[in-house]
C-alpha positions as CSV (number, residue, x, y, z in Angstrom):
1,X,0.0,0.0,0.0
2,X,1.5,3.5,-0.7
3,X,0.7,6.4,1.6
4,X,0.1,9.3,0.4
5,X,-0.9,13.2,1.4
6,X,-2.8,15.6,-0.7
7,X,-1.3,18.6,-2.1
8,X,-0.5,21.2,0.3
9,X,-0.7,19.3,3.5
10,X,1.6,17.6,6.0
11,X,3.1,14.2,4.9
12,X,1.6,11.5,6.2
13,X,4.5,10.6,8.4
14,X,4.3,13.6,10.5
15,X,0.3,13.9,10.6
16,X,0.3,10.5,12.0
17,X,3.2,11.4,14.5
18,X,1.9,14.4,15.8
19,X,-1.8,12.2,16.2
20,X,1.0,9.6,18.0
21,X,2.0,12.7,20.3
22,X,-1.3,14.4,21.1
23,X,-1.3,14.5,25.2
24,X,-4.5,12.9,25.9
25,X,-3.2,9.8,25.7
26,X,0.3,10.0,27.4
27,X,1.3,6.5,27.5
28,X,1.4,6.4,23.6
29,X,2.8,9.8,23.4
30,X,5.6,9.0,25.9
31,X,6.4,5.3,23.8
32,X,6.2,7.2,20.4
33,X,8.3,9.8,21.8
34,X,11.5,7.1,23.1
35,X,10.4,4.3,20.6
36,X,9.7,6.4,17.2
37,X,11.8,9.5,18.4
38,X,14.4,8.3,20.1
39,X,14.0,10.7,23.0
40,X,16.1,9.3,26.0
41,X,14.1,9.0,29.6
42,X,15.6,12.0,31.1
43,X,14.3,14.4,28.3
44,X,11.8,17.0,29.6
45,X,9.1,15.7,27.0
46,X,9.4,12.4,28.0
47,X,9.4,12.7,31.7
48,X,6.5,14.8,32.0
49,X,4.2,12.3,29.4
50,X,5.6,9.3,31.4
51,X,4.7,11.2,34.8
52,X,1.0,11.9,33.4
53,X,0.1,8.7,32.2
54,X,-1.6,7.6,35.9
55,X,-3.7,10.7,35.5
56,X,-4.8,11.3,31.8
57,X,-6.0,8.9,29.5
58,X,-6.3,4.9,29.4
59,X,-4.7,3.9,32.4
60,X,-6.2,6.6,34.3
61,X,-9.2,5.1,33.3
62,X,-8.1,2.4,34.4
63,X,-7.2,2.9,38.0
64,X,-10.6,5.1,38.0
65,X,-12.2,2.1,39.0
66,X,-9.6,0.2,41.4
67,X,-10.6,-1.0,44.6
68,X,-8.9,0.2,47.8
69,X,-7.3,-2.8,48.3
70,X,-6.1,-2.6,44.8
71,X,-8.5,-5.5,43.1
72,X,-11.1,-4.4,40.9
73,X,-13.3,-7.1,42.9
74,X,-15.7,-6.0,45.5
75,X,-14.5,-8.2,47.4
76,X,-12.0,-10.9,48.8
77,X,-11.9,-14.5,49.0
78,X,-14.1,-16.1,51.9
79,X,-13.5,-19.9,50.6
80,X,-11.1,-21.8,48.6
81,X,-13.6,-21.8,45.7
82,X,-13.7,-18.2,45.8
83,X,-9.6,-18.2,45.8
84,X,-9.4,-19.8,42.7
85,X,-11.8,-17.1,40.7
86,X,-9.9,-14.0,42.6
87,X,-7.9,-11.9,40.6
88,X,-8.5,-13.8,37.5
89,X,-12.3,-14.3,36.7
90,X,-14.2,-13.3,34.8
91,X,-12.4,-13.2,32.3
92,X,-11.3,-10.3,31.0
93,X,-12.5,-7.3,33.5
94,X,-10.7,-9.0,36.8
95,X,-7.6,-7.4,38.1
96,X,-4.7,-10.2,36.2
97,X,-6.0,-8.9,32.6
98,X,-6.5,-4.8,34.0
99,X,-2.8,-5.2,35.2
100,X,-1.4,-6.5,31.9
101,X,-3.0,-3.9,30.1
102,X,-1.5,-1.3,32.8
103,X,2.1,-2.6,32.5
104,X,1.8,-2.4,28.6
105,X,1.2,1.5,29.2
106,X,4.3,1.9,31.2
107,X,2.7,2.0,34.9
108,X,5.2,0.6,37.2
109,X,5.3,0.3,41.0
110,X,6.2,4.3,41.8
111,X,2.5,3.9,41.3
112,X,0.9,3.2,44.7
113,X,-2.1,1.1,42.7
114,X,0.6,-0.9,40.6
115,X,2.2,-1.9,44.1
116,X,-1.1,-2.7,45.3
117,X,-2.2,-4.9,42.5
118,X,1.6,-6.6,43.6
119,X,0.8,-7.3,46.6
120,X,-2.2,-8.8,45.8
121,X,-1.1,-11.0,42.9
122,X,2.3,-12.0,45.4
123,X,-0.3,-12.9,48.1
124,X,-3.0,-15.2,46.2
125,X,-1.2,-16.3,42.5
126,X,2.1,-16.3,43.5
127,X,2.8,-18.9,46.8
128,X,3.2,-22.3,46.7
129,X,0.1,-23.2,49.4
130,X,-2.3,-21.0,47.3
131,X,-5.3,-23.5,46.0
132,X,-4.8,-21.4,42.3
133,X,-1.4,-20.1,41.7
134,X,0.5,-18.7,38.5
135,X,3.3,-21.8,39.1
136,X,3.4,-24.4,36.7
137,X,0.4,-23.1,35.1
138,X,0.0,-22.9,31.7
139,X,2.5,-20.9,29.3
140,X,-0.3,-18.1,29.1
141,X,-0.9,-17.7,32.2
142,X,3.0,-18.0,33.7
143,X,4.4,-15.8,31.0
144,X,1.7,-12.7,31.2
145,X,2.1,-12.5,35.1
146,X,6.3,-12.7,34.0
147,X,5.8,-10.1,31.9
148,X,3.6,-8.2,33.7
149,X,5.3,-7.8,36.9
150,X,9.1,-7.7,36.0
151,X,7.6,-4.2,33.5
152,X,6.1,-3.5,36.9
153,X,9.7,-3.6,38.6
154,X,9.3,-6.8,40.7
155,X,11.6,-8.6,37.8
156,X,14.4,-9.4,40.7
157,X,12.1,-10.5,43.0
158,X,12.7,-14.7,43.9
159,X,9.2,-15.6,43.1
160,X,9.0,-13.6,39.7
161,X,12.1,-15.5,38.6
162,X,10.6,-18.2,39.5
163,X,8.2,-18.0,37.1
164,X,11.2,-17.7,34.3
165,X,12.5,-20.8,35.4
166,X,9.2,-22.6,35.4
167,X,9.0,-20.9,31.4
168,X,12.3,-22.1,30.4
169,X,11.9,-25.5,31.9
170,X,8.4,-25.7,30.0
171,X,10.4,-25.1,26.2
172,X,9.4,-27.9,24.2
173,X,11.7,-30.0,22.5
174,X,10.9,-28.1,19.0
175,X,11.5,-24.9,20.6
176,X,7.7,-23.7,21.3
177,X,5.7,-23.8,24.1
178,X,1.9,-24.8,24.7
179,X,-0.6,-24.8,27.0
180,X,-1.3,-28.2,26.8
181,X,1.4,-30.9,28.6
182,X,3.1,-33.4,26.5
183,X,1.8,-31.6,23.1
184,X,4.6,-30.0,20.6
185,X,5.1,-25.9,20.6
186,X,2.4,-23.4,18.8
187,X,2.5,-19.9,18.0
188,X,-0.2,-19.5,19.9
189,X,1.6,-20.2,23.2
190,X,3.8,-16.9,22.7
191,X,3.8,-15.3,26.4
192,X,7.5,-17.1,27.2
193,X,9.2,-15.4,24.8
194,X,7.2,-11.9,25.2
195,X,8.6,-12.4,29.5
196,X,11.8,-13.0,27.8
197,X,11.8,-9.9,26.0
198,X,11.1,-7.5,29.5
199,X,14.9,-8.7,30.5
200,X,17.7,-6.9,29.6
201,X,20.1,-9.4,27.3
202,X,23.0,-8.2,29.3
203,X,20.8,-9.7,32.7
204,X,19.9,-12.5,30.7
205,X,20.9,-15.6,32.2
206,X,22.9,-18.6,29.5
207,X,19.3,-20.9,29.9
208,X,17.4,-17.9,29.3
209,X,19.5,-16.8,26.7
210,X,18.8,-20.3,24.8
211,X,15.8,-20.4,25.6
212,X,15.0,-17.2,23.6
213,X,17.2,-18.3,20.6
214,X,15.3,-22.1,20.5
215,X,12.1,-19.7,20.5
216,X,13.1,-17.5,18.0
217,X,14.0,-20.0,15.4
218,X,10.6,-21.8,16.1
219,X,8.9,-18.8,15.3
220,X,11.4,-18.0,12.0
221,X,10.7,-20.8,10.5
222,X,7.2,-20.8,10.9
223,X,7.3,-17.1,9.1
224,X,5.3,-16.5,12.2
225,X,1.9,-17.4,10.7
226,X,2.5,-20.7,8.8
227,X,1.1,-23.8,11.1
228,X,-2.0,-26.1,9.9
229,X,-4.8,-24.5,8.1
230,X,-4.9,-20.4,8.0
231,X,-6.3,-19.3,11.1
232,X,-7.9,-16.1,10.5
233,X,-7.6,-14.5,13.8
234,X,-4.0,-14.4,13.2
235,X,-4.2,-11.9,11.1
236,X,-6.4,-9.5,12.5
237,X,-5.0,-6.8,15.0
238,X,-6.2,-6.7,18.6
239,X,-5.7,-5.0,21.5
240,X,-5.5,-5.7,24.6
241,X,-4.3,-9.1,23.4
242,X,-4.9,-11.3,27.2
243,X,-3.3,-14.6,26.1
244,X,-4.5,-14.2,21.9
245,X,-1.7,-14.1,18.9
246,X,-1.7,-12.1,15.7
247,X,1.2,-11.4,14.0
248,X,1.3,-8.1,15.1
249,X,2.3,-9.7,18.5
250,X,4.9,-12.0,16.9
251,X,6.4,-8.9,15.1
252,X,6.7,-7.2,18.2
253,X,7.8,-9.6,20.4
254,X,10.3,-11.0,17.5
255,X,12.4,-7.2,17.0
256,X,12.4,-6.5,20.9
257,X,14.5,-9.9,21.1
258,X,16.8,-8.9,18.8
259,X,15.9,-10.4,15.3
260,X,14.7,-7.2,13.5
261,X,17.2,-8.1,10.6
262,X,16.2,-11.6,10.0
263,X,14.5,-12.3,6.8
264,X,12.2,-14.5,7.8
265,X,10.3,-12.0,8.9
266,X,9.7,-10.0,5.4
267,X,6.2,-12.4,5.1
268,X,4.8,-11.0,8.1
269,X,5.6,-7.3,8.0
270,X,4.7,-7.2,4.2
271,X,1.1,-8.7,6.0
272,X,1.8,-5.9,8.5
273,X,2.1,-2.7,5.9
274,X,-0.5,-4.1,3.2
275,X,-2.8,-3.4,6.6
276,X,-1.8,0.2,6.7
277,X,-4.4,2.7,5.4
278,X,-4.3,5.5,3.0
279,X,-4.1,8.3,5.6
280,X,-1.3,6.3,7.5
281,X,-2.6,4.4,10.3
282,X,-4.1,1.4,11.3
283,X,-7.1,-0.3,12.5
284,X,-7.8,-2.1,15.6
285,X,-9.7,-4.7,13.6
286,X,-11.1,-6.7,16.7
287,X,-11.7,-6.8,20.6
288,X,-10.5,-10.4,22.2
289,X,-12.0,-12.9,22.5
290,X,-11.6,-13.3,18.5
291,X,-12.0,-16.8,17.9
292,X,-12.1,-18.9,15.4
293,X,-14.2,-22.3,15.3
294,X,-13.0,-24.8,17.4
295,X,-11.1,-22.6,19.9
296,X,-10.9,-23.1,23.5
297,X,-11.6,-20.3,25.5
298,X,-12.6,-19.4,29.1
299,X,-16.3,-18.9,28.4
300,X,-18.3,-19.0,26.0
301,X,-17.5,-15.9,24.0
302,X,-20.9,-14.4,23.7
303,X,-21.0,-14.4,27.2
304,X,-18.1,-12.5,27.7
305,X,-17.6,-9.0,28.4
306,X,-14.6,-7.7,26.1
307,X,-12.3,-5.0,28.2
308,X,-11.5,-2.0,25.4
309,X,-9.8,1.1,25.5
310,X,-10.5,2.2,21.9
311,X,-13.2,1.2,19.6
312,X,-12.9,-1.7,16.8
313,X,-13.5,-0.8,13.4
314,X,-11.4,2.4,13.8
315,X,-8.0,3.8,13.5
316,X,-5.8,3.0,16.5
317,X,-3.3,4.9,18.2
318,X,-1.8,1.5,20.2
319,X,-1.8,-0.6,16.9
320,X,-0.3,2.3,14.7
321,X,2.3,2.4,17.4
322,X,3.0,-0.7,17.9
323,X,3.2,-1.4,14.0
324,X,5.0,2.2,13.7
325,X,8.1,0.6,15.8
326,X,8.5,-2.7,14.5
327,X,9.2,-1.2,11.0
328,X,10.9,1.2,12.8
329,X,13.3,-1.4,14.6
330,X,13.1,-3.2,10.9
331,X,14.6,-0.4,9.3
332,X,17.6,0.2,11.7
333,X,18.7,-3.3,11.9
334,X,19.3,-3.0,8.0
């Protein structure tokens, strides 16, 4: 698709920047601003989008609703029935899926409701006695709360690497993970490598470091959307994405770990610019649960209450970012 501006106005690039930079929504102004701009932290800009984004916009609308104690349920457990659903059900307006979308914004625990939600999640989903907890659990479910909490800044903690070693010891012998025990890897099962790709590769440990490498080939060779028959889903673009893939997500996840330059890739991000409109953005095609026949899921999805922070159907600042720095991080490692 080639972009293109009518006469006399702005190009593209820049009206679709400046819509990146607008300061209602300061979590996507402050990532355009160190991911598309190259800003460092300690630039003026930056800090004072990064110290808004609690107040203004998504995540403000976010914590808007959060309980005192820090869950967005009314209340706590009174049995161990009741343990198992905290936190996590239903599916997706509980506090687990909230959090994951707050860490993806860049809230971390300077935020008194980030270390809250912490506390909560170390207290019921993260000890061994708990009836429910996030150890040994399935790849989706391991590698968001991973993810979630080391972008957080409880990645040092014991019992968040923890959950790393439980996701490198769950690698399949093809490279892949899944959610199901003794079953070869998926693309679906992509959260392991997404944890991966919150550590530092200078803190990465050598299993780690492996691991990400096995991963990445798995993926590579798949051209990150080649397994069985075309699953449709897979190449629509969602957000939040809970424990879903499209190859948006493998894109992403992909460049952050380093293999920007591989040409393995040139399937998927040609899939990723033919999406691109004519006025130079993007479309959040769908809200999860997207499905497609056949599909396990929690509930059954007509049942389910979606969470969304911009509409479907319409031009999206998250997915325009998102696809904005993966070309981005495409282009540089030329």
């Amino acid at each position: 698709m080639t972009v293109r501006s009518a006469p006399g106005d702005p190009p593209v690039e820049t009206r679709v920047l400046d819509w990146l930079l607008e300061k209602e929504q300061p979590a996507v102004r402050h990532q355009a601003l160190v991911d598309l701009l190259d800003r460092r932290e300690d630039d003026p800009e930056v800090r004072a989008a990064r110290s808004s984004r609690a107040r203004v916009g998504w995540a403000a609308e976010q914590l808007r609703t959060q309980g005192p104690r820090g869950s967005w349920e009314r209340r706590e457990p009174r049995n161990v029935s009741e343990y198992v659903d905290f936190l996590y059900f239903p599916p997706y307006l509980s506090t687990n899926w909230r959090a994951i979308v707050l860490a993806d914004l860049g809230l971390d625990r300077s935020h008194p409701g980030v270390r809250k939600i912490a506390e909560l999640l170390f207290e019921y989903k993260l000890r061994l006695s708990s009836p429910f907890n996030f150890y040994h659990e399935e790849v989706c479910i391991s590698g968001n709360a991973a993810r979630m909490l080391t972008r957080f800044g409880y990645g040092d903690d014991p019992r968040v690497q923890r959950l790393f070693a439980w996701l490198i010891e769950d690698q399949r012998e093809d490279g892949g993970w899944n959610c199901s025990q003794g079953t070869p890897g998926t693309l679906d099962a992509w959260e392991a490598l997404a944890a991966f790709a919150t550590v530092p590769k200078a803190k990465r440990p050598a299993a780690m470091d492996r691991a990400v490498e096995r991963g990445a080939a798995f993926y590579l060779e798949r051209r990150l959307f080649e397994e069985g028959a075309r699953y449709a889903p897979w190449f629509r673009l969602h957000y939040p994405n809970h424990y879903f893939y499209d190859i948006l997500v493998g894109l992403d996840v992909l460049t952050q770990l380093g293999f920007a330059d591989d040409r393995r890739l040139r399937p998927a991000l040609e899939l990723l610019r033919g999406r691109r409109r004519p006025d130079g953005t993007w479309l959040l095609d769908k809200i999860h649960p997207d499905v497609g026949t056949g599909i396990k899921v929690y509930s059954d999805p007509r049942k389910i209450r979606p969470l969304q922070i911009e509409a479907p159907g319409r031009p999206s600042k998250w997915i325009t970012l998102k696809a904005l720095t993966v070309l981005k991080r495409t282009a540089d490692a030329q």
